[in-house]
LOZA-959792 format. One record per residue (C-alpha): x, y, z; residue in three letters. Coordinates in pm, whole numbers, plus 50000, padded with zeros to 5 digits. Layout:
N
XYZALA/...
end
This chain:
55
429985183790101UNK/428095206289833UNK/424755185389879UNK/424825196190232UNK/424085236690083UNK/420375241690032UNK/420825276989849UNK/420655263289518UNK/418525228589545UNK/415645249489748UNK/415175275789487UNK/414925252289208UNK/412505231889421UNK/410285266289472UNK/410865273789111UNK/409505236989035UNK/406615242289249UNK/405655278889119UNK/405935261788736UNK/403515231288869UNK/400775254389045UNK/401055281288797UNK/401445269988408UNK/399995234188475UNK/396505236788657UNK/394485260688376UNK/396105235688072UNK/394345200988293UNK/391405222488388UNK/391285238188035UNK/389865200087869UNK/386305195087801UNK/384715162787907UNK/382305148287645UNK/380045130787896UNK/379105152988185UNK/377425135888437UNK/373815137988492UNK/372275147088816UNK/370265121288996UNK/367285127989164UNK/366775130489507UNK/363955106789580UNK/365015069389682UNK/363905050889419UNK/361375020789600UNK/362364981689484UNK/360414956489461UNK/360354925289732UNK/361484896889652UNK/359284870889622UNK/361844837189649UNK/361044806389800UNK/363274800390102UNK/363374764090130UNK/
end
């Protein structure tokens, strides 16, 4: 039973993996994002009560 021989399915499975972590992380961290996101401040901003009628 060939599929029973891990010789040649584990080295293309490290190959695989050394092509995903090595060629394909700097081209999706290579893109610019138009909108960066903006920094909120840390002070809680204080809301208003409510002023409802609870009847």
């Amino acid at each position: 039973m060939p599929q029973l021989n891990p010789a040649p399915w584990f080295a293309i499975l490290v190959f695989s993996w050394l092509v995903f972590l090595t060629i394909i992380p700097p081209k999706v961290l290579g893109h610019i994002f138009s909108n960066e996101p903006t920094v909120q401040s840390a002070e809680k901003a204080n809301p208003e009560s409510w002023n409802w009628p609870w009847h």
